[in-house]
mmCIF file of the N, C-alpha and C atoms, coordinates in Angstrom:
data_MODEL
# 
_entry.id   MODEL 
# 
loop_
_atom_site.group_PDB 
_atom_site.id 
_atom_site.type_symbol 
_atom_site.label_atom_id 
_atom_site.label_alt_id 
_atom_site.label_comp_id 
_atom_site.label_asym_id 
_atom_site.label_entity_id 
_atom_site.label_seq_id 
_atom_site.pdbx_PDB_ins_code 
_atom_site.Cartn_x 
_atom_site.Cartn_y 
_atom_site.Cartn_z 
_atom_site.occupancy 
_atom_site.B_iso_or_equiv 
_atom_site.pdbx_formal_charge 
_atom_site.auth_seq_id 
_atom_site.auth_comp_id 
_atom_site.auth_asym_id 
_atom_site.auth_atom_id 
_atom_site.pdbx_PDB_model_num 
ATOM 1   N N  . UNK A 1 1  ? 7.403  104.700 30.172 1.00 0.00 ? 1  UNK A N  1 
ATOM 2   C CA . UNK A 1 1  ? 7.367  103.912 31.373 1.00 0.00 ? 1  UNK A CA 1 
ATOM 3   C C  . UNK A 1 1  ? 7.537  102.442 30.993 1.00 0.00 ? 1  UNK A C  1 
ATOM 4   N N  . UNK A 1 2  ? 8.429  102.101 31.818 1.00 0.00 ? 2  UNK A N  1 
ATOM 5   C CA . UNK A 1 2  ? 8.727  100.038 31.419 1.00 0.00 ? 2  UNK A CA 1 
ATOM 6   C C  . UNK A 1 2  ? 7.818  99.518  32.491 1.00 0.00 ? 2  UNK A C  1 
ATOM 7   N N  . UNK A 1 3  ? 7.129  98.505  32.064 1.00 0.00 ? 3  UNK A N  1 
ATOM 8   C CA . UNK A 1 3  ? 6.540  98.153  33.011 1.00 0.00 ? 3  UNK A CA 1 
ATOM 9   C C  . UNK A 1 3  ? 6.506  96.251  33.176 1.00 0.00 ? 3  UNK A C  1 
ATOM 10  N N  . UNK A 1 4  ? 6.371  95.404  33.912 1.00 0.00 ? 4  UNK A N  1 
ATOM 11  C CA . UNK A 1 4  ? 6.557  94.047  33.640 1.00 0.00 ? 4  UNK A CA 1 
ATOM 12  C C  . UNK A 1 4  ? 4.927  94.225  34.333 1.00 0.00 ? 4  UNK A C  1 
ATOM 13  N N  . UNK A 1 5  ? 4.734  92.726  33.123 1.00 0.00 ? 5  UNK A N  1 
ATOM 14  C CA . UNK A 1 5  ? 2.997  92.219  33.308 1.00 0.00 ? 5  UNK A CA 1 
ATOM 15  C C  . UNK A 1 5  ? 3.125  91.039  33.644 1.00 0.00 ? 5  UNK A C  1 
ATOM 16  N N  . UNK A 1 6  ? 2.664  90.641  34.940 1.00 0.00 ? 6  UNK A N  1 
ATOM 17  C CA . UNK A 1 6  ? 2.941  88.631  35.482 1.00 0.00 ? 6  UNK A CA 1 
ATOM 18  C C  . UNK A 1 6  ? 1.327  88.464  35.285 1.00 0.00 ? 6  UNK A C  1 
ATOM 19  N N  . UNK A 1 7  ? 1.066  87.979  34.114 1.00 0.00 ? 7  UNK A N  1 
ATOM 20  C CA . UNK A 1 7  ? 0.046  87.181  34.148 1.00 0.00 ? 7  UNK A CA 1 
ATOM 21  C C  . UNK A 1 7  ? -0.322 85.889  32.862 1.00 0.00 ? 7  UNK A C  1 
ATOM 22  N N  . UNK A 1 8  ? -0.610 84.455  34.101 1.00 0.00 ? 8  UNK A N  1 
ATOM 23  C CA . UNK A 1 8  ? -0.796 83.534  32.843 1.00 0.00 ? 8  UNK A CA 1 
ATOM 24  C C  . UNK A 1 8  ? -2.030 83.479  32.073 1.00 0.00 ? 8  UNK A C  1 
ATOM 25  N N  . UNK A 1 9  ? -3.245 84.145  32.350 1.00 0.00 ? 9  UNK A N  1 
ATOM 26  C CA . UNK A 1 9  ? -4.325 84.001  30.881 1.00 0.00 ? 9  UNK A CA 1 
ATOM 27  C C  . UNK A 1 9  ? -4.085 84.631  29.972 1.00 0.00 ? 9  UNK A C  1 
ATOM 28  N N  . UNK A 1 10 ? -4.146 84.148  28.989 1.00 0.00 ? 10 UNK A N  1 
ATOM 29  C CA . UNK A 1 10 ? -3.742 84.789  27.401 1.00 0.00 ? 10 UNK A CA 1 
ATOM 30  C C  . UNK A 1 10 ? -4.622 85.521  27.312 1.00 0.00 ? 10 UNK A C  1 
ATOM 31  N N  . UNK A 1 11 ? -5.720 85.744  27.273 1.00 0.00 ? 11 UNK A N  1 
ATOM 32  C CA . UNK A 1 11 ? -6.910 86.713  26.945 1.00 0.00 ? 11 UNK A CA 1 
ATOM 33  C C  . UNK A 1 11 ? -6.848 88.131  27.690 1.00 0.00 ? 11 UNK A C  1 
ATOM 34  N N  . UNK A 1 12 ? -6.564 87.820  29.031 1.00 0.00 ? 12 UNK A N  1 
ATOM 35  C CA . UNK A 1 12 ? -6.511 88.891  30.302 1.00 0.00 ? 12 UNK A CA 1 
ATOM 36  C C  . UNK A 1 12 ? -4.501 89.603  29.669 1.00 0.00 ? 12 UNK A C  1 
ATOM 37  N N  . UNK A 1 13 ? -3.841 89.136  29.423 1.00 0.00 ? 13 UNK A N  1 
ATOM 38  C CA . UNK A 1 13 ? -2.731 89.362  29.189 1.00 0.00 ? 13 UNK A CA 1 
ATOM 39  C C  . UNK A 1 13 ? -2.526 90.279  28.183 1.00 0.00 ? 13 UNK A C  1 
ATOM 40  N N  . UNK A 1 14 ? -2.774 89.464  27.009 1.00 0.00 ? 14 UNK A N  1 
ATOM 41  C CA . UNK A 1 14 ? -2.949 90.613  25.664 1.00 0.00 ? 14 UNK A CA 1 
ATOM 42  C C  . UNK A 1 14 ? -3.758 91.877  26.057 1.00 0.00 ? 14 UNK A C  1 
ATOM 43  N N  . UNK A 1 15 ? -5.487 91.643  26.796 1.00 0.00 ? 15 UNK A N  1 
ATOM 44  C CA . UNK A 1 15 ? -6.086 92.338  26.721 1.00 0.00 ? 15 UNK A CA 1 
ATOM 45  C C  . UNK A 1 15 ? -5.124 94.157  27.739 1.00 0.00 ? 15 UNK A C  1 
ATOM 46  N N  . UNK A 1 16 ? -4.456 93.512  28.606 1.00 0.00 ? 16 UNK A N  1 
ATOM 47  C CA . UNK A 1 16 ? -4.098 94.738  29.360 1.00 0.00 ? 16 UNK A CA 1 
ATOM 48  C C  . UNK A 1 16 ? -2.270 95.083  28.621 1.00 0.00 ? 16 UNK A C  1 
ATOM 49  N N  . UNK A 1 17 ? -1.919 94.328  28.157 1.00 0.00 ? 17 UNK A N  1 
ATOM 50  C CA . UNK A 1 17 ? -0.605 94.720  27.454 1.00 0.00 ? 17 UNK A CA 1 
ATOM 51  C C  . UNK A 1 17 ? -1.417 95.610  26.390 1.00 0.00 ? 17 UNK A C  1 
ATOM 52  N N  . UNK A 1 18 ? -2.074 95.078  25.412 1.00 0.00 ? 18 UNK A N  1 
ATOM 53  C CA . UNK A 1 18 ? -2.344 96.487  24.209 1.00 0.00 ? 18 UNK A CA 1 
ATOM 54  C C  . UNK A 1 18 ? -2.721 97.590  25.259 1.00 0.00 ? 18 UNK A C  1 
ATOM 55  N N  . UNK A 1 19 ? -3.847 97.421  25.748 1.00 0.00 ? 19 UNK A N  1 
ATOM 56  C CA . UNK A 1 19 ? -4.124 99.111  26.600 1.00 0.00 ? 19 UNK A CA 1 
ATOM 57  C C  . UNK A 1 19 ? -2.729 99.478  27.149 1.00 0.00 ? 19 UNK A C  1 
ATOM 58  N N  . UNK A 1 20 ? -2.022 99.419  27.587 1.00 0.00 ? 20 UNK A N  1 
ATOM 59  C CA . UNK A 1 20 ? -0.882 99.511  27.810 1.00 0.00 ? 20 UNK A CA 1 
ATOM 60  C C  . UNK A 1 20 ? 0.254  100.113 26.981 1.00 0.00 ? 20 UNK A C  1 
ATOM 61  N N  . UNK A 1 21 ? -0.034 99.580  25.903 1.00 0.00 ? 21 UNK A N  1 
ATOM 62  C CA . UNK A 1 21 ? 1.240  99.929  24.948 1.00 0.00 ? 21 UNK A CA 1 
ATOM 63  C C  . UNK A 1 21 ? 0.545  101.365 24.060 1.00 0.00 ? 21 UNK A C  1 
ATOM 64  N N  . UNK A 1 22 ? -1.032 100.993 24.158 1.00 0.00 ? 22 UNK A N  1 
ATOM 65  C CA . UNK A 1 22 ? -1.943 102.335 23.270 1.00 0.00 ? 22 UNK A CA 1 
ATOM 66  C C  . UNK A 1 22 ? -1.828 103.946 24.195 1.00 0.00 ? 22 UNK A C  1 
ATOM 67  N N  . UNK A 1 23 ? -1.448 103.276 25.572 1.00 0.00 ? 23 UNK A N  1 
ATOM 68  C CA . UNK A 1 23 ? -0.834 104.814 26.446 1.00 0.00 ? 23 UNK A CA 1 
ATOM 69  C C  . UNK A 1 23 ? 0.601  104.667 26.255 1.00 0.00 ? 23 UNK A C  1 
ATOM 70  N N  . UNK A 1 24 ? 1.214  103.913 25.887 1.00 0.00 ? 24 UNK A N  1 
ATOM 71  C CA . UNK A 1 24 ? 2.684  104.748 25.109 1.00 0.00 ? 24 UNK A CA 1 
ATOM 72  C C  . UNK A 1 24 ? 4.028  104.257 26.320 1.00 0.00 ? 24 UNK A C  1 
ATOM 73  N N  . UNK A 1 25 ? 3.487  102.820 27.135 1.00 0.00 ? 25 UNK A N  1 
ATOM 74  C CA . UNK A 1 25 ? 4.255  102.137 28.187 1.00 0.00 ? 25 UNK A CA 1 
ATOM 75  C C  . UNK A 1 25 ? 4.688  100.948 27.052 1.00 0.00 ? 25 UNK A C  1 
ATOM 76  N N  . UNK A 1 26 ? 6.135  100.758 27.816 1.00 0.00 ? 26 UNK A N  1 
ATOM 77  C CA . UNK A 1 26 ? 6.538  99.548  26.966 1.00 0.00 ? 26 UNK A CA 1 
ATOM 78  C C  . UNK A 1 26 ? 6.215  98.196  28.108 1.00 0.00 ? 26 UNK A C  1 
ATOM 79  N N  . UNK A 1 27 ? 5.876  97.437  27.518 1.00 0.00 ? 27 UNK A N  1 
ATOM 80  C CA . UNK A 1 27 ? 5.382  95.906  28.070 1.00 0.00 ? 27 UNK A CA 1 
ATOM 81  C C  . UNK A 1 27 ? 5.968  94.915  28.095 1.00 0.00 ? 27 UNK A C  1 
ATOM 82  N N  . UNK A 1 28 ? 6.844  94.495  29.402 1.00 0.00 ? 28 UNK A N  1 
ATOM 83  C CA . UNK A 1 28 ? 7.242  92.998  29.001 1.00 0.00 ? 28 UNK A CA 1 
ATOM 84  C C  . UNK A 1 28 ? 6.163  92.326  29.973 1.00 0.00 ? 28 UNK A C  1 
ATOM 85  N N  . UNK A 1 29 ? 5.764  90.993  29.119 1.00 0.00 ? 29 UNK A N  1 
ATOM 86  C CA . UNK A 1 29 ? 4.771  90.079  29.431 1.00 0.00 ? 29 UNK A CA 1 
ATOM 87  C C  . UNK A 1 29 ? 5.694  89.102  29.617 1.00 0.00 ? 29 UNK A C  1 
ATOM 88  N N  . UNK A 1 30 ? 5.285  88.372  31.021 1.00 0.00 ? 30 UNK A N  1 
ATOM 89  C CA . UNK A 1 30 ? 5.525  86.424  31.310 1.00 0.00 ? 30 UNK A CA 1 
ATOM 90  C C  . UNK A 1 30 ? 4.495  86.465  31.983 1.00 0.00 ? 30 UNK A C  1 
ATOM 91  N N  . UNK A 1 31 ? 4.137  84.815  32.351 1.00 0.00 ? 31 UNK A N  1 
ATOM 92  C CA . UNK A 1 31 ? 3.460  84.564  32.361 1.00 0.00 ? 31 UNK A CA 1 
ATOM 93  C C  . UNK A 1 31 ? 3.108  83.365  33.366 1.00 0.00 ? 31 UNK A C  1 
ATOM 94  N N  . UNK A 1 32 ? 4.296  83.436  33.982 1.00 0.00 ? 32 UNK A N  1 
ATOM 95  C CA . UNK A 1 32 ? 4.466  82.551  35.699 1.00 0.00 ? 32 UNK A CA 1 
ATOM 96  C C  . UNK A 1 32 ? 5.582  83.225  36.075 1.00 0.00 ? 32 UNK A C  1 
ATOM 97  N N  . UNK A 1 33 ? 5.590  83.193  37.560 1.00 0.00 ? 33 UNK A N  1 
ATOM 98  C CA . UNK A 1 33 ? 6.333  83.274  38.394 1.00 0.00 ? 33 UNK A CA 1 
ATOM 99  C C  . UNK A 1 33 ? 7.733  82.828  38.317 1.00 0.00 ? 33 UNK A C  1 
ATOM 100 N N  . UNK A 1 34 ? 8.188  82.288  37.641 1.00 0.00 ? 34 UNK A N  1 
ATOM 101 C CA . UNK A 1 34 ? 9.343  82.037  37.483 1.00 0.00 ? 34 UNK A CA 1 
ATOM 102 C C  . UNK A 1 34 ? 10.558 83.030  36.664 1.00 0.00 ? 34 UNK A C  1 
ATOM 103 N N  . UNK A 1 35 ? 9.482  83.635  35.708 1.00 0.00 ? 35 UNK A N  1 
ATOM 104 C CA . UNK A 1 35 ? 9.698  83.869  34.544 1.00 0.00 ? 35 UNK A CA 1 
ATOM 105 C C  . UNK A 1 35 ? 9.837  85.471  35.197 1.00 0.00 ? 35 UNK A C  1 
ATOM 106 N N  . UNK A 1 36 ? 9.024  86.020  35.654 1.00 0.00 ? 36 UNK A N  1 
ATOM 107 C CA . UNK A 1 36 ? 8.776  86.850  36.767 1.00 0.00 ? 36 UNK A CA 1 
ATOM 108 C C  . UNK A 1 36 ? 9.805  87.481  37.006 1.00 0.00 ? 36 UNK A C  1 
ATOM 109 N N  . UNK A 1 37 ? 10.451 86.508  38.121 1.00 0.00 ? 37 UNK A N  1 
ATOM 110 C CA . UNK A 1 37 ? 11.755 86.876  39.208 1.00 0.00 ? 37 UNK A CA 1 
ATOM 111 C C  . UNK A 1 37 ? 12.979 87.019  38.224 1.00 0.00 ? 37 UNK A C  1 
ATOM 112 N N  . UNK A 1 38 ? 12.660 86.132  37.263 1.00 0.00 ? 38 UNK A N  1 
ATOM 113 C CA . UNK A 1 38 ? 14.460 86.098  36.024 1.00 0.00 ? 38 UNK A CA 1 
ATOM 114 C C  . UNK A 1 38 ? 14.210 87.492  35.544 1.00 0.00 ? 38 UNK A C  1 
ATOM 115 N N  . UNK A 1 39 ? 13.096 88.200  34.944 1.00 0.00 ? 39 UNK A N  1 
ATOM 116 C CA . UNK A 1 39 ? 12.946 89.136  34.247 1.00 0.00 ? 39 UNK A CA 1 
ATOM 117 C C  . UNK A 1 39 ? 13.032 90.737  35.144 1.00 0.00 ? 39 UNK A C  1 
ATOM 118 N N  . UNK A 1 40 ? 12.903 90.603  36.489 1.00 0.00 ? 40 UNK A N  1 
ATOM 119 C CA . UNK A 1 40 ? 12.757 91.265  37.648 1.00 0.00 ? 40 UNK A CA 1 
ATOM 120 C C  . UNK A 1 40 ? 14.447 91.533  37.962 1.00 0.00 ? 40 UNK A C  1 
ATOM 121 N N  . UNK A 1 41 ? 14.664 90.233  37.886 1.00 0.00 ? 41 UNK A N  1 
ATOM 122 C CA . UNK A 1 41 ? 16.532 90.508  38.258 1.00 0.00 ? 41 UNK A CA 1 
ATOM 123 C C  . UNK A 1 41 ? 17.532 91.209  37.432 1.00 0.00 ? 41 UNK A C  1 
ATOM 124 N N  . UNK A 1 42 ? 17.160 91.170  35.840 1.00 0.00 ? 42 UNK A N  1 
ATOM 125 C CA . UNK A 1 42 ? 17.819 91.321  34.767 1.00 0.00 ? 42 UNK A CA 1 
ATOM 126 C C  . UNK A 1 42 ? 17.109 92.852  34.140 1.00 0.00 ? 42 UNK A C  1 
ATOM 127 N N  . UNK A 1 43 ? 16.027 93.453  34.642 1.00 0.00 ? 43 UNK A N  1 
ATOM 128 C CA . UNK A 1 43 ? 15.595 94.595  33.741 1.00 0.00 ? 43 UNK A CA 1 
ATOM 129 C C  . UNK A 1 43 ? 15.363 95.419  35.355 1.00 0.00 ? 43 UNK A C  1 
ATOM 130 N N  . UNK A 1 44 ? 15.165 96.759  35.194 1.00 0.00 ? 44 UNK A N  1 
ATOM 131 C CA . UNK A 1 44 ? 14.709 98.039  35.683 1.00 0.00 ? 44 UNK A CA 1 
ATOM 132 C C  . UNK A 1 44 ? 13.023 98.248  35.183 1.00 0.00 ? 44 UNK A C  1 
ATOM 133 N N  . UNK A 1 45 ? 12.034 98.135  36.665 1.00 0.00 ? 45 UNK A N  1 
ATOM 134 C CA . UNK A 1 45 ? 10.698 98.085  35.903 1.00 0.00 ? 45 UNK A CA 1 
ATOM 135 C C  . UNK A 1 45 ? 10.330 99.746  36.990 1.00 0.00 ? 45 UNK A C  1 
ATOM 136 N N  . UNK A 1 46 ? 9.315  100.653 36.207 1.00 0.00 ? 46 UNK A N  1 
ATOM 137 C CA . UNK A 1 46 ? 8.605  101.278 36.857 1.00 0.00 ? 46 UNK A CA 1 
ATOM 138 C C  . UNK A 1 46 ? 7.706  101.153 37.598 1.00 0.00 ? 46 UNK A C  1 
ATOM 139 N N  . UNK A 1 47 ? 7.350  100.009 37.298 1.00 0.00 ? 47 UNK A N  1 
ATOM 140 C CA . UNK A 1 47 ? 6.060  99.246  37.846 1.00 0.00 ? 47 UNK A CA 1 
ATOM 141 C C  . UNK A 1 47 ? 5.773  97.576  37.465 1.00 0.00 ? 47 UNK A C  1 
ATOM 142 N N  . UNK A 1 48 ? 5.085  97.046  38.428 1.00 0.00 ? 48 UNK A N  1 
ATOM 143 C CA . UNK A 1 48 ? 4.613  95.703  38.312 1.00 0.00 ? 48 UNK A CA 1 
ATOM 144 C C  . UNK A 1 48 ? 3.402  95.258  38.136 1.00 0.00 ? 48 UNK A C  1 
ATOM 145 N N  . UNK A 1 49 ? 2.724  94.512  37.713 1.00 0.00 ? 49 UNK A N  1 
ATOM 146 C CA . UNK A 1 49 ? 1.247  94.519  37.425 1.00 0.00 ? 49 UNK A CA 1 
ATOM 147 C C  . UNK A 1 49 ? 1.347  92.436  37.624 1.00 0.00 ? 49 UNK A C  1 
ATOM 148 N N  . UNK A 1 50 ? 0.510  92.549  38.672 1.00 0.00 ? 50 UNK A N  1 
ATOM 149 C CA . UNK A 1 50 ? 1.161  91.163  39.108 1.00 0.00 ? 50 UNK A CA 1 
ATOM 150 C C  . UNK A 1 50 ? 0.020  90.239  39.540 1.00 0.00 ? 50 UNK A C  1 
ATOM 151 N N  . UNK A 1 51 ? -0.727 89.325  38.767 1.00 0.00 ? 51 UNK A N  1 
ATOM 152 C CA . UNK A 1 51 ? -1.642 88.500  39.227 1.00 0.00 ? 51 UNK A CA 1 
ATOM 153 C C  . UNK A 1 51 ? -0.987 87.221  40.485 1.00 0.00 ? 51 UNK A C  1 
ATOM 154 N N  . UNK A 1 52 ? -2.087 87.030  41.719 1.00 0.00 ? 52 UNK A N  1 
ATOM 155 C CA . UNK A 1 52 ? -1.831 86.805  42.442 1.00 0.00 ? 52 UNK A CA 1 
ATOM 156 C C  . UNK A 1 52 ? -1.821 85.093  42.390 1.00 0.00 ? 52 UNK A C  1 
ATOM 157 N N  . UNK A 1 53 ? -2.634 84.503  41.596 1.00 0.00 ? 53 UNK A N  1 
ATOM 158 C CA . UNK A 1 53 ? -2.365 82.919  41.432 1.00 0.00 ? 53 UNK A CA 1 
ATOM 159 C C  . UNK A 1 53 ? -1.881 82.696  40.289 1.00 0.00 ? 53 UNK A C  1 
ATOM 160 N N  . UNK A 1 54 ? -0.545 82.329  40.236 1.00 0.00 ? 54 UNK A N  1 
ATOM 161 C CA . UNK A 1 54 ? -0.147 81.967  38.587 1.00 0.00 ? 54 UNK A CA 1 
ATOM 162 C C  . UNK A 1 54 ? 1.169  80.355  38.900 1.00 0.00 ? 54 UNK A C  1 
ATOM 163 N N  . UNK A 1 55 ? 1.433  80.138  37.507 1.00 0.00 ? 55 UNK A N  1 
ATOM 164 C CA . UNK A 1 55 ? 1.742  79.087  37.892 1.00 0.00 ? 55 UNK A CA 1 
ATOM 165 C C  . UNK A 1 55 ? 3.417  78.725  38.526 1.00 0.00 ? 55 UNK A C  1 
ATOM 166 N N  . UNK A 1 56 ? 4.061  77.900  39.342 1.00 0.00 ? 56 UNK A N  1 
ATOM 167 C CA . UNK A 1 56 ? 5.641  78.205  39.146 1.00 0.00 ? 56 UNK A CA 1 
ATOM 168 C C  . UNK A 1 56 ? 5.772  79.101  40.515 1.00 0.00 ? 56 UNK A C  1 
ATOM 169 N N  . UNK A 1 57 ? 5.678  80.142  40.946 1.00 0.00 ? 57 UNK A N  1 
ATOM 170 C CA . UNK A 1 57 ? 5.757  80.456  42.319 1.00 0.00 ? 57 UNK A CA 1 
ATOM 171 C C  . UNK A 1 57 ? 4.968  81.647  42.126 1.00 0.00 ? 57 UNK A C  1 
ATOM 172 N N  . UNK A 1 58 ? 4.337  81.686  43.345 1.00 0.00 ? 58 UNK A N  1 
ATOM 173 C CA . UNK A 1 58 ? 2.844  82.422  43.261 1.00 0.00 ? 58 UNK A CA 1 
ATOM 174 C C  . UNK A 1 58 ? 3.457  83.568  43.695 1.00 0.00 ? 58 UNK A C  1 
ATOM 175 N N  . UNK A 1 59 ? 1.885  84.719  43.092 1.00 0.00 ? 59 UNK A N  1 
ATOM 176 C CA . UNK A 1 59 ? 2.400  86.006  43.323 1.00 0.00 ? 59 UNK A CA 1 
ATOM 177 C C  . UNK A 1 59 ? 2.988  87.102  44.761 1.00 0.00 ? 59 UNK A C  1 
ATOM 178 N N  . UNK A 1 60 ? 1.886  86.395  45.088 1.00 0.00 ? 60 UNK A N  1 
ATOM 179 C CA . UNK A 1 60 ? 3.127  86.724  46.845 1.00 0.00 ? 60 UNK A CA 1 
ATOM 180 C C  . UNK A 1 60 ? 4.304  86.154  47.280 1.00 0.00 ? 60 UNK A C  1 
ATOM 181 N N  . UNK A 1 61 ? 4.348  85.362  46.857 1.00 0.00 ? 61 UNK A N  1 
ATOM 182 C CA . UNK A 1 61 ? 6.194  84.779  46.865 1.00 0.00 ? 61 UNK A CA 1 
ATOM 183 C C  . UNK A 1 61 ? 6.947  85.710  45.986 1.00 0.00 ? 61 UNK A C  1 
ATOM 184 N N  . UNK A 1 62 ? 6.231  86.019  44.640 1.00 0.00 ? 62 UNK A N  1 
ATOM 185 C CA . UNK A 1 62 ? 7.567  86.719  44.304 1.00 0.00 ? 62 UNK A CA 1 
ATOM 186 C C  . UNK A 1 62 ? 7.171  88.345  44.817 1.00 0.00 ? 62 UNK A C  1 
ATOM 187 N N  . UNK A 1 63 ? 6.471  88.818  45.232 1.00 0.00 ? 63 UNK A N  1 
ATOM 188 C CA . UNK A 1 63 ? 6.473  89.933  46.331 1.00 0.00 ? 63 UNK A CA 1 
ATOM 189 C C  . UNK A 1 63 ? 7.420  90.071  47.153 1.00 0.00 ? 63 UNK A C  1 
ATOM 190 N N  . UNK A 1 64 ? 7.790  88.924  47.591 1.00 0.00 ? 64 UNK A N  1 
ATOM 191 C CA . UNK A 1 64 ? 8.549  88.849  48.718 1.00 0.00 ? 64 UNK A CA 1 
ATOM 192 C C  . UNK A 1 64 ? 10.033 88.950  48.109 1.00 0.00 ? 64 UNK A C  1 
ATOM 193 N N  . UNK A 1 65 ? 10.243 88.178  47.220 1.00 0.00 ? 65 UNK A N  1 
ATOM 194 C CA . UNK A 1 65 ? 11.446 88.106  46.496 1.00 0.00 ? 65 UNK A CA 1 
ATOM 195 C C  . UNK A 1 65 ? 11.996 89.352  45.385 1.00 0.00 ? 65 UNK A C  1 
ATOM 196 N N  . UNK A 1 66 ? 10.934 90.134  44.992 1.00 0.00 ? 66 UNK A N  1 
ATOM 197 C CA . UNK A 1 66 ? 11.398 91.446  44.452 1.00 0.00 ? 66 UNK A CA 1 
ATOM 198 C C  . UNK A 1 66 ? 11.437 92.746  45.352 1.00 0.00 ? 66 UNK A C  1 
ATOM 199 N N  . UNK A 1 67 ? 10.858 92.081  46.560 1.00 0.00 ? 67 UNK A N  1 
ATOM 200 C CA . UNK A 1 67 ? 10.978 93.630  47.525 1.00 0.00 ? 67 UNK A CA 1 
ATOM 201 C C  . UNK A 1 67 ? 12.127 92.970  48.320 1.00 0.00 ? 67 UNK A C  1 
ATOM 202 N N  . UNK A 1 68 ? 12.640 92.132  48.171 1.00 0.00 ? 68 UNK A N  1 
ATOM 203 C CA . UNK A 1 68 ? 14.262 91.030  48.935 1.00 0.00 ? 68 UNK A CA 1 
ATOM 204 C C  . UNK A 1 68 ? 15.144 92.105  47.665 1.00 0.00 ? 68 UNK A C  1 
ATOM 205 N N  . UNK A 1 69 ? 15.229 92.481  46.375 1.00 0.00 ? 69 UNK A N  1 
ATOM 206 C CA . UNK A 1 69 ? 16.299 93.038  45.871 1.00 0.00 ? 69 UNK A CA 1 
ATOM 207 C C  . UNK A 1 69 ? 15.963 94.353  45.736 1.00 0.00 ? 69 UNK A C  1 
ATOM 208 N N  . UNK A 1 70 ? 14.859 95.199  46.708 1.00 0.00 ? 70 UNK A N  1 
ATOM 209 C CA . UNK A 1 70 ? 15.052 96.195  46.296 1.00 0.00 ? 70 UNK A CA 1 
ATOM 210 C C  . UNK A 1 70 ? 13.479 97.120  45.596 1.00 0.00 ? 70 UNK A C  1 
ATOM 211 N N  . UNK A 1 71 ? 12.865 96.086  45.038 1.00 0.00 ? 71 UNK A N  1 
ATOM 212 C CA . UNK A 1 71 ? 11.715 97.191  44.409 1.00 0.00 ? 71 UNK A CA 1 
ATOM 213 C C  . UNK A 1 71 ? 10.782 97.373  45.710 1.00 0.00 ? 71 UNK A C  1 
ATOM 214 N N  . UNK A 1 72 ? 10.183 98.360  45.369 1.00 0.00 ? 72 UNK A N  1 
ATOM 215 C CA . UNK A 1 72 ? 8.896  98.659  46.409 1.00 0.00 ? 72 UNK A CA 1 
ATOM 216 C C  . UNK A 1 72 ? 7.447  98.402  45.548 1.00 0.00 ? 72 UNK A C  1 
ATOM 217 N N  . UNK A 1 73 ? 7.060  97.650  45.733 1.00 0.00 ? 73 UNK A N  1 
ATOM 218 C CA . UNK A 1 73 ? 6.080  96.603  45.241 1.00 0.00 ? 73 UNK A CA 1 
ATOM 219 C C  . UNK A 1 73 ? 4.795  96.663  46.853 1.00 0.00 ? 73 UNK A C  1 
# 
């Protein structure tokens, strides 16, 4: 399973990417909203794991903007 992780604390980030990768999902991590939507446009995710205040455009904006191309989020 590919999965994208939007979150900016480093601690909270690592901590749920390893659990993540120790069930056998591959992890791409960013870490604002910006970074988010580029990585959203350019890859195929199974899933999103998406903190709701981050920095660059917040997580309900890009809600809006990845269910605008298509994912069901």
């Amino acid at each position: 399973m590919r999965l994208q992780e939007v979150e900016d604390d480093p601690m909270i980030g690592a901590g749920i990417r390893s659990g993540l990768r120790q069930e056998g999902s591959t992890v791409d991590w960013v870490r604002d909203g910006d970074a988010a939507k580029l990585a959203t446009a350019t890859n195929d995710y199974d899933a999103i794991l998406l903190d709701l205040e981050l920095p660059g455009k917040s997580g309900l904006e890009l809600v809006r903007n990845v269910r605008g191309v298509g994912y069901m989020v």
